[in-house]
Each structure stands twice: as structure tokens, then as C-alpha cells.
N, C-alpha and C positions, 0 to 999 in steps of 0.2 A: 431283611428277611431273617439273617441270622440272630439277631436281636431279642426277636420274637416267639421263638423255640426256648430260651430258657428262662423268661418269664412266663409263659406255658407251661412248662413242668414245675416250675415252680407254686404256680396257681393250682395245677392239679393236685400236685403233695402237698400244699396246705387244706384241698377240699377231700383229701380222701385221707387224711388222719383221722386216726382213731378216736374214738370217743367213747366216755364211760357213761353209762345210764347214769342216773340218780338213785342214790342211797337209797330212799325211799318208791321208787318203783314198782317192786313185786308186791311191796304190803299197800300201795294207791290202787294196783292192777288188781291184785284180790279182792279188794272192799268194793271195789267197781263190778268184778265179774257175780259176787256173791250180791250186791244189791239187785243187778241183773237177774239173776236167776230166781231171785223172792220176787221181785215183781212178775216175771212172765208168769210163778207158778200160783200168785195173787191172781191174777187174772184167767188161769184155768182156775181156779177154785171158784170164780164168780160168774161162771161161765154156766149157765142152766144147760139140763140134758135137753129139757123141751124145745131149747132153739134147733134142737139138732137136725129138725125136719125141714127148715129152710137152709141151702146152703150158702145164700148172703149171709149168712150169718156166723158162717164158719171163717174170713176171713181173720179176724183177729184172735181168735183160738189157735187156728195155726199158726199165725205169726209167734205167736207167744210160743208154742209146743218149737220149735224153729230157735228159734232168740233163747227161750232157756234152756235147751239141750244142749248147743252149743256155748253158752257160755257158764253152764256146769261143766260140760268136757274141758274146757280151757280150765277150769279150776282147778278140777281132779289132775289134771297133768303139768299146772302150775306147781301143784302143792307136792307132788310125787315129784316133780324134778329140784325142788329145795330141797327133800329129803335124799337124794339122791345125789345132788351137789358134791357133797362130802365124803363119798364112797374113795375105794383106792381104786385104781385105773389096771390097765393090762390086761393080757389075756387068762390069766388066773381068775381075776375078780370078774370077768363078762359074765358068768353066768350064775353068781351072787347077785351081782347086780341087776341083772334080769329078774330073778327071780324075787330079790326085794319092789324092786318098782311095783311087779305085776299085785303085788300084796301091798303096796302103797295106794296102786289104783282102787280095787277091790274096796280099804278099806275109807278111803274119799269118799270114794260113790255112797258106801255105806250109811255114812254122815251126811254125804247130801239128799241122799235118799229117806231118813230117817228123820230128819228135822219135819218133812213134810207128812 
């Protein structure tokens, strides 16, 4: 029985080490969340007002309105947290820092708001 407690811990510390993403992750995750959001906002654009009077026919408008809001929010607070990455830390810089994000945010939205 004793045996088998430090092959155990041993298995556990090799499954809960650490691991680094890939290099390429945030710019795969961005190109992903941004194709996302062109299509769900293709899909309200092709959307006629006239169906509006049936509402079988709202299901996939709302999906879309759903799927690209949140995967514009993911964007806007992807890209404001690279930007934000590089800041200096402590309690001096907390509310530099705040107050850049929130003007990171703002100016994201602005761009994904603006494309459309």
C-alpha cells in the first residue's frame, strides 16, 4: 500500500504541471472570434425586417445577435488585455491601469462597431 502513494504523487505532479499555450494562440483566437462576429453580423444583415411578423423566424437572428455579441466582447477584452499585458503592476499603476483598459475597451468597440 505504501508503494502506491508515491507513484501517486508522482503521477499527480506530472498531470498538473504547468503548461504554456502556444505562441500563436491569441492571434489563432482573434482571427477566430473576428470571423465569428462577421458572420453572425452577415447574417443580421440578410435578415429582412418582413420576417419579423412571424416569430419562427426569429430563431436564427437571435442566435446570431447571441454568438456575435459575445464573441465581439471576447475580442474587445482580448485585444484590451494584450494591450494591457505590458503595463507596470502595484498599487500606484491600479488606476492608470483601469483607466487605460476602460479607453482600450471603448476604443475596440469603436472598431468593431464601425467596420459594420
Amino acid at each position: 500500500m505504501s508503494e502506491a502513494a508515491p507513484n501517486f504523487e508522482g503521477l499527480l505532479r506530472e498531470a498538473l504541471a504547468p503548461v504554456e499555450p502556444p505562441a500563436d494562440l491569441a492571434e489563432r483566437l482573434e482571427s477566430t472570434l473576428t470571423s465569428i462576429t462577421e458572420m453572425a453580423a452577415d447574417e443580421l444583415e440578410a435578415w429582412e425586417l418582413s420576417a419579423m411578423r412571424d416569430p419562427r423566424n426569429w430563431a436564427r437572428p437571435a442566435a446570431a445577435l447571441v454568438v456575435g455579441t459575445g464573441a465581439g466582447a471576447a475580442l474587445v477584452l482580448l485585444r484590451a488585455r494584450r494591450r494591457a499585458h505590458g503595463s507596470a503592476g502595484g498599487l500606484d499603476g491600479v488606476l492608470e491601469t483601469a483607466e487605460r483598459t476602460v479607453q482600450d475597451l471603448g476604443r475596440e468597440a469603436r472598431k468593431l462597431l464601425g467596420d459594420r
